[in-house]
HTML snippet that shows the backbone in 3Dmol.js (N, CA, C, O; Angstrom):
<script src="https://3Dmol.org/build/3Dmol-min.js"></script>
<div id="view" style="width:600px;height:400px;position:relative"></div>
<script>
const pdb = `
ATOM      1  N   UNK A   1      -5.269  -8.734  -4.146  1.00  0.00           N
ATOM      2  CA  UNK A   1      -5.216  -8.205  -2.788  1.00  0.00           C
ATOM      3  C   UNK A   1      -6.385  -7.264  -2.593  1.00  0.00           C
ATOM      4  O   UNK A   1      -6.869  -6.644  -3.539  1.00  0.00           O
ATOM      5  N   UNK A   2      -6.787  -7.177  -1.475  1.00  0.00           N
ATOM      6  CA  UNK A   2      -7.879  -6.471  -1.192  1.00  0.00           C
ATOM      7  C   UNK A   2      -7.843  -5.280  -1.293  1.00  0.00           C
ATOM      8  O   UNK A   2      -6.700  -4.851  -1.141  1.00  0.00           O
ATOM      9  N   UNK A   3      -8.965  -4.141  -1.582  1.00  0.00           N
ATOM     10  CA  UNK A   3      -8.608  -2.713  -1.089  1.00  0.00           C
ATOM     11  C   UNK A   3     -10.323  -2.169  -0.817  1.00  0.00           C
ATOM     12  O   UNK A   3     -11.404  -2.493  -1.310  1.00  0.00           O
ATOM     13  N   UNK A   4      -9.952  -1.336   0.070  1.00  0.00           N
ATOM     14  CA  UNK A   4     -11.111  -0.830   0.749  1.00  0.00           C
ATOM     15  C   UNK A   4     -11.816   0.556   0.676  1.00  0.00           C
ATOM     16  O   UNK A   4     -11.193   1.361   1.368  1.00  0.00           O
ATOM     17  N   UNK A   5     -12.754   1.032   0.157  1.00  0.00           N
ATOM     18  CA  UNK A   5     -13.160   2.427  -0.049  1.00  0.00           C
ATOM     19  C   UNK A   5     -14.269   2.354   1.658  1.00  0.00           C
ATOM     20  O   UNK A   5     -15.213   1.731   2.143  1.00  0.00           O
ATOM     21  N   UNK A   6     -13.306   3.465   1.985  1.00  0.00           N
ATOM     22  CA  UNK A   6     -14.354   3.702   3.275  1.00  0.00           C
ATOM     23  C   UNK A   6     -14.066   5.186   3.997  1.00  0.00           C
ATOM     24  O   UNK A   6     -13.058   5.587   4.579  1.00  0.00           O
ATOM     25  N   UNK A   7     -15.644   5.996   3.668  1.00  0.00           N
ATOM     26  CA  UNK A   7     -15.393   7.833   4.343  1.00  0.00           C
ATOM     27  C   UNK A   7     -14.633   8.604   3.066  1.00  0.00           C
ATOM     28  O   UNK A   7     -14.454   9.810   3.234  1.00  0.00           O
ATOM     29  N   UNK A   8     -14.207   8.072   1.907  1.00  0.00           N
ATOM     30  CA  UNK A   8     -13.647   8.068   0.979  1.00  0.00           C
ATOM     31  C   UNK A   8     -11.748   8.440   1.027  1.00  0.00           C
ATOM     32  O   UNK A   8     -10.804   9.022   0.494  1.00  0.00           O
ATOM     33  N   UNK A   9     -12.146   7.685   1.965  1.00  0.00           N
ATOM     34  CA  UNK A   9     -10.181   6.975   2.206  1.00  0.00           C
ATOM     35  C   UNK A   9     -10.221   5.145   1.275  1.00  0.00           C
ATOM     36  O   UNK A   9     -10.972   4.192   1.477  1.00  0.00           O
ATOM     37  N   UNK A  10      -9.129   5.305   0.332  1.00  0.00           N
ATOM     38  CA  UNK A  10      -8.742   4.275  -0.031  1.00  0.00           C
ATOM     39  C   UNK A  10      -8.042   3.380   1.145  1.00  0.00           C
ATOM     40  O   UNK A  10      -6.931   3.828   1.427  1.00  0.00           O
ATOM     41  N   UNK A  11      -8.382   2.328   1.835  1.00  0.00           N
ATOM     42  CA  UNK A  11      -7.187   0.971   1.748  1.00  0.00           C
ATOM     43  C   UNK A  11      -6.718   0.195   1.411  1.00  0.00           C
ATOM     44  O   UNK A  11      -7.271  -0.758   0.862  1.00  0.00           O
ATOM     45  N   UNK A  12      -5.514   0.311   1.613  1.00  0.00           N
ATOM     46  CA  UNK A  12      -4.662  -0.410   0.825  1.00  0.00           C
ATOM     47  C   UNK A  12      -3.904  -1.533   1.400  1.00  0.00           C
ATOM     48  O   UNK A  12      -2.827  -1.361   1.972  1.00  0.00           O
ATOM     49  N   UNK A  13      -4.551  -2.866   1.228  1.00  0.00           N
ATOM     50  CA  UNK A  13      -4.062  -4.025   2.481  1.00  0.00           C
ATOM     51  C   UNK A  13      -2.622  -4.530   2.631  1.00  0.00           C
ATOM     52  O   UNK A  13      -2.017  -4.456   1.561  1.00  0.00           O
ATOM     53  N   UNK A  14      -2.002  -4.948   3.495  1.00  0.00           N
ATOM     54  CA  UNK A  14      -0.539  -5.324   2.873  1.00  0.00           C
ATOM     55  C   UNK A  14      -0.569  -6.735   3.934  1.00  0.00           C
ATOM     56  O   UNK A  14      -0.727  -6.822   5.151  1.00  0.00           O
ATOM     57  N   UNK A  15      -0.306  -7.924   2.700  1.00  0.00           N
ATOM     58  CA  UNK A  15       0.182  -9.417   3.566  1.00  0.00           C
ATOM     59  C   UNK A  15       1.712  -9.065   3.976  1.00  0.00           C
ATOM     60  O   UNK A  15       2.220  -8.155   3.321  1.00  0.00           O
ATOM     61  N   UNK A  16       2.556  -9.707   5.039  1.00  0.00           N
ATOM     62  CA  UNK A  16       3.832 -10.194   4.813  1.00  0.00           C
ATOM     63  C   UNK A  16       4.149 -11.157   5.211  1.00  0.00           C
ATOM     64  O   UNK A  16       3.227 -11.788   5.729  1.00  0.00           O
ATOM     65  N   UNK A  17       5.704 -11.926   5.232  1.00  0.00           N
ATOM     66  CA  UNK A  17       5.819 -13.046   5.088  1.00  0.00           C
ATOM     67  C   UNK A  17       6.222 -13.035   6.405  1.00  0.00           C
ATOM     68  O   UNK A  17       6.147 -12.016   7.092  1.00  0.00           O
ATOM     69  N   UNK A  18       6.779 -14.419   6.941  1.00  0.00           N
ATOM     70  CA  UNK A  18       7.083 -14.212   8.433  1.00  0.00           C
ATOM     71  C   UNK A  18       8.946 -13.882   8.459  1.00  0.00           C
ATOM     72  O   UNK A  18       9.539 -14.028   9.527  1.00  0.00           O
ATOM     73  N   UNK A  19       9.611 -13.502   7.368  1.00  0.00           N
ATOM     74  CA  UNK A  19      10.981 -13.314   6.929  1.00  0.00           C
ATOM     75  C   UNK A  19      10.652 -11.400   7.276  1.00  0.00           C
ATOM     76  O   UNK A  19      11.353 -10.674   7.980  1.00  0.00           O
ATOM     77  N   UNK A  20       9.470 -11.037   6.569  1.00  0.00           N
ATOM     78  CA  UNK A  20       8.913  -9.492   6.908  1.00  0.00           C
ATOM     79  C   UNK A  20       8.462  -8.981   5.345  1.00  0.00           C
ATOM     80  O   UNK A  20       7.630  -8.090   5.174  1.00  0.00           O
ATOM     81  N   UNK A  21       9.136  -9.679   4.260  1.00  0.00           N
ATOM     82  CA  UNK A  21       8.899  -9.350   2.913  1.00  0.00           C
ATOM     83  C   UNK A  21       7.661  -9.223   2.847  1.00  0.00           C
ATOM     84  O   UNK A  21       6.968  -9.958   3.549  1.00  0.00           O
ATOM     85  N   UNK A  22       7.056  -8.261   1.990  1.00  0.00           N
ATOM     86  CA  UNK A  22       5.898  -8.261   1.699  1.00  0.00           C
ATOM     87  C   UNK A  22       5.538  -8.917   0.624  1.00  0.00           C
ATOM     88  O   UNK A  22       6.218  -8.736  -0.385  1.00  0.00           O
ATOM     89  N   UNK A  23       4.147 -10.032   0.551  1.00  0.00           N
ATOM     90  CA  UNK A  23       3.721 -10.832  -0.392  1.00  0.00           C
ATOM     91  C   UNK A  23       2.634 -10.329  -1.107  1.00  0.00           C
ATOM     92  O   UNK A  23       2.680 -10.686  -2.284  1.00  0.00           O
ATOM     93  N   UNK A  24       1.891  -9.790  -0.894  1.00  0.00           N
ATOM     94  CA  UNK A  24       0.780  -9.161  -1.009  1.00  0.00           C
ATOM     95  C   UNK A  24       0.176  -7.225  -0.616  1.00  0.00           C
ATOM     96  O   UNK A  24       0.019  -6.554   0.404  1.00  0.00           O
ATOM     97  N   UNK A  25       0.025  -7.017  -2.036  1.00  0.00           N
ATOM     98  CA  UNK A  25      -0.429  -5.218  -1.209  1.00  0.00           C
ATOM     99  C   UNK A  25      -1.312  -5.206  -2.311  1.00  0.00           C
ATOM    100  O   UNK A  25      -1.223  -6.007  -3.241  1.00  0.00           O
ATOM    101  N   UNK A  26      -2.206  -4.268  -2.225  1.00  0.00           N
ATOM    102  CA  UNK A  26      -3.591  -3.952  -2.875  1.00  0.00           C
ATOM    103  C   UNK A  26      -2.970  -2.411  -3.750  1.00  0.00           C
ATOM    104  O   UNK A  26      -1.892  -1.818  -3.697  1.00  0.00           O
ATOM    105  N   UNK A  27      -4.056  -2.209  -4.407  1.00  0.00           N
ATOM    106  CA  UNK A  27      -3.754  -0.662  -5.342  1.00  0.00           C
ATOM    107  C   UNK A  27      -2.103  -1.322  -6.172  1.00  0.00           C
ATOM    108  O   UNK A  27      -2.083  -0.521  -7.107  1.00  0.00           O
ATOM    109  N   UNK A  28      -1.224  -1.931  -6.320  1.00  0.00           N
ATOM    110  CA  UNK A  28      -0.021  -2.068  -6.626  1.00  0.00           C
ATOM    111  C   UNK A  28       0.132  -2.056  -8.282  1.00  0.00           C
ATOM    112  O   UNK A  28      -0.191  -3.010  -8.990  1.00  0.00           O
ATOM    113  N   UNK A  29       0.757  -0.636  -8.835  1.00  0.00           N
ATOM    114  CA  UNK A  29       0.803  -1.009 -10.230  1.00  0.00           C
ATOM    115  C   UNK A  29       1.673  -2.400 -10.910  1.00  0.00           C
ATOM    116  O   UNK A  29       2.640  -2.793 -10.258  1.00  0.00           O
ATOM    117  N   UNK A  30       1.380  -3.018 -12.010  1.00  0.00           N
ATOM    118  CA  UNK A  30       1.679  -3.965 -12.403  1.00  0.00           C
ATOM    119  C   UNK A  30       3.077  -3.642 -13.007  1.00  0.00           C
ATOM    120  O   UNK A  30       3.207  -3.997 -14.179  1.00  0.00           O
ATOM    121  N   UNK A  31       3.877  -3.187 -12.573  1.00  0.00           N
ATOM    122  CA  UNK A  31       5.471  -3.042 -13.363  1.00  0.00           C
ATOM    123  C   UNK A  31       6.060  -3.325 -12.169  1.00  0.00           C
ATOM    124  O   UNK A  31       7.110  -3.950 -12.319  1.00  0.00           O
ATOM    125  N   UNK A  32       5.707  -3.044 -10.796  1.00  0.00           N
ATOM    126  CA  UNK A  32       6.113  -2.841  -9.495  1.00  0.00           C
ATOM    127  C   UNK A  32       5.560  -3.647  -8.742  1.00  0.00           C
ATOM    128  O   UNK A  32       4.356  -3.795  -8.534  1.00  0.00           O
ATOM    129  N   UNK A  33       7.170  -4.648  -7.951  1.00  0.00           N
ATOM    130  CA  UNK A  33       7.120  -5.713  -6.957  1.00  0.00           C
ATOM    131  C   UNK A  33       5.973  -5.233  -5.529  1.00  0.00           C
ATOM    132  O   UNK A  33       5.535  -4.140  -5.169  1.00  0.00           O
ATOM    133  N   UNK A  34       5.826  -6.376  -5.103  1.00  0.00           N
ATOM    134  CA  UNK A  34       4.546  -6.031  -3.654  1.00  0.00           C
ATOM    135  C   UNK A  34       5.895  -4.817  -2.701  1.00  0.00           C
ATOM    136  O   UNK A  34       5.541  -3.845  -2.033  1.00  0.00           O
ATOM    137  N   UNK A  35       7.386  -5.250  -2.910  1.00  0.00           N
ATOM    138  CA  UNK A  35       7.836  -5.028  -1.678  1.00  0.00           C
ATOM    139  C   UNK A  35       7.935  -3.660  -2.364  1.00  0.00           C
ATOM    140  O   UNK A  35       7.469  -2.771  -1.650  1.00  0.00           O
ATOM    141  N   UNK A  36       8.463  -3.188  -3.679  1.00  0.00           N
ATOM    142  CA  UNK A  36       8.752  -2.080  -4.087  1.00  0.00           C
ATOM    143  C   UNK A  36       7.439  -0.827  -3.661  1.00  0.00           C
ATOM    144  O   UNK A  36       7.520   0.199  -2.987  1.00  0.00           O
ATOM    145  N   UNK A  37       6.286  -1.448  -4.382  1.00  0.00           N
ATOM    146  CA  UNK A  37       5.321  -0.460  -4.001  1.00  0.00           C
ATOM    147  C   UNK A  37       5.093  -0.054  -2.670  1.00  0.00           C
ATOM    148  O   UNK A  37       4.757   1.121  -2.526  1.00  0.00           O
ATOM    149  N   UNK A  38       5.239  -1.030  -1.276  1.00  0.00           N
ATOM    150  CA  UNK A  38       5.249  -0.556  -0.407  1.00  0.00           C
ATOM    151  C   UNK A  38       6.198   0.306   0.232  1.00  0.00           C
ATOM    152  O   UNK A  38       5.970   1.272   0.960  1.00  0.00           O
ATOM    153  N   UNK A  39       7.430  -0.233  -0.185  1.00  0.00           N
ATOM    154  CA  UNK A  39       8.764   0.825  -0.002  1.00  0.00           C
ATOM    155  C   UNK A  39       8.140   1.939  -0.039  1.00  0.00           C
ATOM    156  O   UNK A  39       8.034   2.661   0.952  1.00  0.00           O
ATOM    157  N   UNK A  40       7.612   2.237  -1.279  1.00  0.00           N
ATOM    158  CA  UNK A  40       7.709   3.881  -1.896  1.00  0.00           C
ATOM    159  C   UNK A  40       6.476   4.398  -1.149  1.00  0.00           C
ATOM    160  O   UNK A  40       6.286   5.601  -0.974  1.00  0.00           O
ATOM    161  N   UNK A  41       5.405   3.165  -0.587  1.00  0.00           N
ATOM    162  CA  UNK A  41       4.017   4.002   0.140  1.00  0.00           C
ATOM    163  C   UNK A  41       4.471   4.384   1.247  1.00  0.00           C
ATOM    164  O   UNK A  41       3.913   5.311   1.836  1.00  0.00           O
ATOM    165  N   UNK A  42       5.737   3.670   1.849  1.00  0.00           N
ATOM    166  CA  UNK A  42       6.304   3.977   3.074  1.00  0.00           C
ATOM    167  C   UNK A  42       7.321   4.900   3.136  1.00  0.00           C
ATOM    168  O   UNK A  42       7.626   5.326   4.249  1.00  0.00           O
ATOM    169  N   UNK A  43       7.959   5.330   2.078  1.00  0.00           N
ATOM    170  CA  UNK A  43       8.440   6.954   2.142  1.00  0.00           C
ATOM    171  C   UNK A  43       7.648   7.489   2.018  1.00  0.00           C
ATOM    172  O   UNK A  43       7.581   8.237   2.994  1.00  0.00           O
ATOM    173  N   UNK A  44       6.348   7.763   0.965  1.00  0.00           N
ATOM    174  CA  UNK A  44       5.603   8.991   0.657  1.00  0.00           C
ATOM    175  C   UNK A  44       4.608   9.441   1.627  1.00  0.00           C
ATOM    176  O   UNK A  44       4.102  10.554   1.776  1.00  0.00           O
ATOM    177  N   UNK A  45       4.408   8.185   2.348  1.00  0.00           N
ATOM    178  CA  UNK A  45       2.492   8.065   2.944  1.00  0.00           C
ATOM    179  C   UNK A  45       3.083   7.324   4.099  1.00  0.00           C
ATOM    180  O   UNK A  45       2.500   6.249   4.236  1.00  0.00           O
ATOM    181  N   UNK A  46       4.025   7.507   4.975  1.00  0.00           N
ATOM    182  CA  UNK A  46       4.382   6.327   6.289  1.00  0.00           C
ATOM    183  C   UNK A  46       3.772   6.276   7.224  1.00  0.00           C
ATOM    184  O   UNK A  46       3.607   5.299   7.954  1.00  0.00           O
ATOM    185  N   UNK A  47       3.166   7.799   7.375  1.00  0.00           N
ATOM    186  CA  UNK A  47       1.969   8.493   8.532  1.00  0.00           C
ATOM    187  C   UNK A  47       0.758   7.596   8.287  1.00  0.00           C
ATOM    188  O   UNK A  47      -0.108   7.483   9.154  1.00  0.00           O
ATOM    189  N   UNK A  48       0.703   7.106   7.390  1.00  0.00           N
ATOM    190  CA  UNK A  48      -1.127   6.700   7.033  1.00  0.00           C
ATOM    191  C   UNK A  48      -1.021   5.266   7.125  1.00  0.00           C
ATOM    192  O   UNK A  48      -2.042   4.616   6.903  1.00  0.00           O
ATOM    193  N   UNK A  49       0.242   4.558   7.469  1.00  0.00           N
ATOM    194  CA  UNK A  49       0.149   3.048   7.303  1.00  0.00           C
ATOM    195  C   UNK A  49      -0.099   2.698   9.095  1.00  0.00           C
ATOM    196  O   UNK A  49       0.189   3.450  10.026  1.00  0.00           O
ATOM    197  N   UNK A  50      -0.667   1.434   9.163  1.00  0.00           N
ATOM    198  CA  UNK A  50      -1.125   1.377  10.315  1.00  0.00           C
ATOM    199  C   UNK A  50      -1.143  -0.071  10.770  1.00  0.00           C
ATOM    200  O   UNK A  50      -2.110  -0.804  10.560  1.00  0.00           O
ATOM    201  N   UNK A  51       0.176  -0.535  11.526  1.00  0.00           N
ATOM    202  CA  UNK A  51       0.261  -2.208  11.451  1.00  0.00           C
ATOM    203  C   UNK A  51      -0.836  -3.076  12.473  1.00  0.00           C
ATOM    204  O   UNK A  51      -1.513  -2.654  13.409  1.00  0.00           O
ATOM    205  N   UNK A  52      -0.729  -4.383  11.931  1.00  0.00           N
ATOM    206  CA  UNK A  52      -1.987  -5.047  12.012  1.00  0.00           C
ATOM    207  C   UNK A  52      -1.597  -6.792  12.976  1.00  0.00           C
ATOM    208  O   UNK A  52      -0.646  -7.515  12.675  1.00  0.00           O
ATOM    209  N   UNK A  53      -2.184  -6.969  13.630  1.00  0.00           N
ATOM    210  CA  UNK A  53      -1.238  -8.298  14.000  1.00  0.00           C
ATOM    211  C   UNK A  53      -1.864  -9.245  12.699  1.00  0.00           C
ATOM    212  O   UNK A  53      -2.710  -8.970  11.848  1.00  0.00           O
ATOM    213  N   UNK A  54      -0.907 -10.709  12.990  1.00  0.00           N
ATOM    214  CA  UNK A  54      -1.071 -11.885  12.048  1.00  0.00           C
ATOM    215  C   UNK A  54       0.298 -11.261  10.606  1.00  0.00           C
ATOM    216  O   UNK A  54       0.804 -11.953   9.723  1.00  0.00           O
ATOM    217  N   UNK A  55       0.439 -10.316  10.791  1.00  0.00           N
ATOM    218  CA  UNK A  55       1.462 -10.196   9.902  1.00  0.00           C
ATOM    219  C   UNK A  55       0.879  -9.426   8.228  1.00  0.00           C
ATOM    220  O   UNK A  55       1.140  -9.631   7.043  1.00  0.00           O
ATOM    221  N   UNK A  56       0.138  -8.645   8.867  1.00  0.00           N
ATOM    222  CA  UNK A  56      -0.594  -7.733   8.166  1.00  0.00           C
ATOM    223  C   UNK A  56      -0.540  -5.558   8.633  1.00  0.00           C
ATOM    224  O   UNK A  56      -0.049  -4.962   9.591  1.00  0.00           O
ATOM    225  N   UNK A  57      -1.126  -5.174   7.679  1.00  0.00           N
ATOM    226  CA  UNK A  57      -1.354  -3.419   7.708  1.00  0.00           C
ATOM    227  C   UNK A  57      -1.657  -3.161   6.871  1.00  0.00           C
ATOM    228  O   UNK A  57      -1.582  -3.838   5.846  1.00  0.00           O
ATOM    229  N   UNK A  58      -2.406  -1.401   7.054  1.00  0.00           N
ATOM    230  CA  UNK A  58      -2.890  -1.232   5.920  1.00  0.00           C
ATOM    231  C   UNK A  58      -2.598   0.331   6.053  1.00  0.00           C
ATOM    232  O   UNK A  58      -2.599   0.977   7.101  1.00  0.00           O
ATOM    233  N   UNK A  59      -2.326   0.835   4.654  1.00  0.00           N
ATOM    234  CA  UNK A  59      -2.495   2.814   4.408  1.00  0.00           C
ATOM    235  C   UNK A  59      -4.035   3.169   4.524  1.00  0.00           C
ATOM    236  O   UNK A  59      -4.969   2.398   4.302  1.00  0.00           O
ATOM    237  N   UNK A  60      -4.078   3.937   4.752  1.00  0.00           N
ATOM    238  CA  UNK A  60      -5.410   4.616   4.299  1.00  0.00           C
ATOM    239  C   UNK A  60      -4.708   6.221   3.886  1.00  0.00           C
ATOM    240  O   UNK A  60      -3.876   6.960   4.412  1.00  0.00           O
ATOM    241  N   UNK A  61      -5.525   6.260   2.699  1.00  0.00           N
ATOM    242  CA  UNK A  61      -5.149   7.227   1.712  1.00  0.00           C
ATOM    243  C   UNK A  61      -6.291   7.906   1.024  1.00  0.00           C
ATOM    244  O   UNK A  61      -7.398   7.368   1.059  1.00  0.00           O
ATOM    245  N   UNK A  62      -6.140   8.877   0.493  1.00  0.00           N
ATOM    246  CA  UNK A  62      -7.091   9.468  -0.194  1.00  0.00           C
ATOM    247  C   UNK A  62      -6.753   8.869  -1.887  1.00  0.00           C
ATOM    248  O   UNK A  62      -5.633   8.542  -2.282  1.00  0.00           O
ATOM    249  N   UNK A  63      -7.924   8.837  -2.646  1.00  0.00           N
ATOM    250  CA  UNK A  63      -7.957   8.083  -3.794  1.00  0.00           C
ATOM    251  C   UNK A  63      -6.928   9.149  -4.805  1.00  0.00           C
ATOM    252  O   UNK A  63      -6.022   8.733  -5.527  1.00  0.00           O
ATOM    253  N   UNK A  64      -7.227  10.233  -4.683  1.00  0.00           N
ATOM    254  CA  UNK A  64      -6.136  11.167  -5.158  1.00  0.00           C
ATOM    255  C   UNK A  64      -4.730  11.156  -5.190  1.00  0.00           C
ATOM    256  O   UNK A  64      -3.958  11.427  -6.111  1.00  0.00           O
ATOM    257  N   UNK A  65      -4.437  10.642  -3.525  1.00  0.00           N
ATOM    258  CA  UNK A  65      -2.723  10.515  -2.776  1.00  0.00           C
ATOM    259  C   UNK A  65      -2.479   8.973  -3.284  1.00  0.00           C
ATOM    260  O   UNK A  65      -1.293   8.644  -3.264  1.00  0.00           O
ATOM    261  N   UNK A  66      -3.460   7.912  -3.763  1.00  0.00           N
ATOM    262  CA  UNK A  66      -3.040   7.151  -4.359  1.00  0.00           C
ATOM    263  C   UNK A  66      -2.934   6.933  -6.194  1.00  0.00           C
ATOM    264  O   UNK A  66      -2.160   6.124  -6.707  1.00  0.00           O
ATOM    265  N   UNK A  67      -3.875   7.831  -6.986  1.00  0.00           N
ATOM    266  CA  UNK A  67      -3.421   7.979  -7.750  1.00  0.00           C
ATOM    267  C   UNK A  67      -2.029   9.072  -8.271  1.00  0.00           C
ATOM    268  O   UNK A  67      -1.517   8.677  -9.319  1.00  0.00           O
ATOM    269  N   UNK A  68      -1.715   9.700  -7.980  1.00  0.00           N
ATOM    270  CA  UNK A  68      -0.527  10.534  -7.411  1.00  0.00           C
ATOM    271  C   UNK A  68       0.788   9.685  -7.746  1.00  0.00           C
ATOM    272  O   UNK A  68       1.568   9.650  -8.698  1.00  0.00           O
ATOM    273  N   UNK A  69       0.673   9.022  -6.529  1.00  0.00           N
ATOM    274  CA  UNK A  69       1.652   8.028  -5.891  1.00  0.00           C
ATOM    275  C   UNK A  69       1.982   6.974  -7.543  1.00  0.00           C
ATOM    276  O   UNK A  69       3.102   6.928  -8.052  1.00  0.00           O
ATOM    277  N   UNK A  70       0.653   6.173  -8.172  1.00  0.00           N
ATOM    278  CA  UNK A  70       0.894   5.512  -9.113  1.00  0.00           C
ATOM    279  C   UNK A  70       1.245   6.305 -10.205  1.00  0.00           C
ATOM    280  O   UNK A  70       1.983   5.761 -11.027  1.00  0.00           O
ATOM    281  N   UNK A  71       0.857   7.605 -10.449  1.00  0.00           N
ATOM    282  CA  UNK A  71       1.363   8.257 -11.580  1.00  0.00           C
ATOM    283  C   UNK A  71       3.067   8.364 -11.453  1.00  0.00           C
ATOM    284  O   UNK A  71       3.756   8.062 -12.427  1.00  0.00           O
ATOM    285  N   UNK A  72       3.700   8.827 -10.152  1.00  0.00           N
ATOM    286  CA  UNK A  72       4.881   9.417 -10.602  1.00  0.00           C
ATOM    287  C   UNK A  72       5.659   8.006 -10.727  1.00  0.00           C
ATOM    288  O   UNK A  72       6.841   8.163 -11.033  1.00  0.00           O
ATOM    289  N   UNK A  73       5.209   6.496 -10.538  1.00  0.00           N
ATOM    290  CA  UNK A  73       5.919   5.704 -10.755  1.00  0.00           C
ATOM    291  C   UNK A  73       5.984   5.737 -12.412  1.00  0.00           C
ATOM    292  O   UNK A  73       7.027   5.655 -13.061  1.00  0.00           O
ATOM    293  N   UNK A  74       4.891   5.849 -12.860  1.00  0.00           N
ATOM    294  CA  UNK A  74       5.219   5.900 -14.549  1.00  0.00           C
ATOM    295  C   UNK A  74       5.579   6.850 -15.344  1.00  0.00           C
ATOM    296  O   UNK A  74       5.534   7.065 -16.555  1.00  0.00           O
ATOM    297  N   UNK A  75       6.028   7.490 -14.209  1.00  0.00           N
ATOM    298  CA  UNK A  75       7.395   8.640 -15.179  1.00  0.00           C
ATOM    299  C   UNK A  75       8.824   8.396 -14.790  1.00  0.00           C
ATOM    300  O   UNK A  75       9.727   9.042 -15.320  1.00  0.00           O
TER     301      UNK A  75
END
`;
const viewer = $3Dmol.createViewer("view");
viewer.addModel(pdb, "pdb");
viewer.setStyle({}, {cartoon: {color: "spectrum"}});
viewer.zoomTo();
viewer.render();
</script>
């Protein structure tokens, strides 16, 4: 999945399906489902996600608020 460094905001792309599941998200640690990681970007970071038509969106985050985010999953 794609991800985007731009102004030094990370994005973070998200596909979904036409059911709404998400198939695809970018930055996503490898222990953690597409839908799980977005769950948790969408409690922590919901302000920064920004929907997209075709059945797409994306966070924009600081590379920090996304390493953060992947650390406390591996505790």
């Amino acid at each position: 999945m794609e991800m985007t460094v731009q102004n030094g905001q990370v994005m973070i792309h998200v596909r979904f399906a036409p059911d709404g599941m998400v198939t695809e998200i970018g930055e996503r640690p490898p222990a953690e489902s597409p839908q799980a990681w977005f769950n948790r970007l969408s409690e922590k970071a919901g302000t920064s996600y920004q929907p997209l038509s075709g059945g797409r969106g994306l966070f924009r985050l600081t590379r920090d608020e996304v390493d953060a985010l992947k650390a406390a999953n591996a505790n």
